[in-house]
N, C-alpha and C positions, 0 to 999 in steps of 0.2 A: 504494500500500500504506500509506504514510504518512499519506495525508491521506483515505481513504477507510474508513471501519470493516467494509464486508464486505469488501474486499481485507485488510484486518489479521485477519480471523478465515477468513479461507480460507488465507491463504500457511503462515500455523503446520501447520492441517489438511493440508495440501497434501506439506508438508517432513514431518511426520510419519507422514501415508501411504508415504509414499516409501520414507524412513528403512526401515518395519517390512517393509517389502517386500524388504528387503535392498537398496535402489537405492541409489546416491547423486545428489542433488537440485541441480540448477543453475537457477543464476534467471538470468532473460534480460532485459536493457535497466535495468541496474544505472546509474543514471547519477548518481549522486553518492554521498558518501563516509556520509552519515548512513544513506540506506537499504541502503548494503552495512553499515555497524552493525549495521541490527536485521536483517537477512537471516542476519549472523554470530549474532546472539544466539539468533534461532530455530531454529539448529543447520543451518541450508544449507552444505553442501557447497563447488562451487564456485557464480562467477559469469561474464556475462560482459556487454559495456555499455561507452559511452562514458567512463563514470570509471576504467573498469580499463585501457583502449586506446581509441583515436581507431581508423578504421577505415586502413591503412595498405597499399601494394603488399609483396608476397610477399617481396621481394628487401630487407626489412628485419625481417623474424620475426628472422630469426637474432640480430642486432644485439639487438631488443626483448627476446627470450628470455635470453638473455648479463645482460645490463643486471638485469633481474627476480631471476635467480639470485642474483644479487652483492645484491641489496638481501635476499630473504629470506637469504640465508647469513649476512650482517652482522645481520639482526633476531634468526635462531635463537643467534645467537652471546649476542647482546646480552642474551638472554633468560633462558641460561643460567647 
């Protein structure tokens, strides 16, 4: 998306199809923190991808999920 210009004028198209459709829009194989940026600027939803999780066995969600919470609770606090 970043380094290609029709991936950069379809993904906006794409998220804003979405959006008007009443969806909300997840982008898949997010693997670093700049392109979850502009995935964040062009109004995408969620994501999911190596930058956001390593691929990991089931009997550690719980733990990951716990962990996540406590980091956005401290960001929404921070924010406030």
């Amino acid at each position: 998306m970043l380094a290609n210009p029709t991936d950069a004028s379809i993904v906006p198209s794409s998220v804003g199809l979405g959006h008007n459709l009443g969806l909300s829009v997840l982008a898949e194989g997010v693997e670093d923190e700049v392109t979850w940026e502009r995935l964040r600027q062009i109004g995408c939803d969620v994501a999911q991808g190596y930058f956001l999780c390593r691929p990991s066995p089931a009997s550690q969600l719980t733990a990951w999920l716990r962990d996540r919470r406590q980091v956005l609770v401290a960001a929404a606090e921070t924010a406030t």
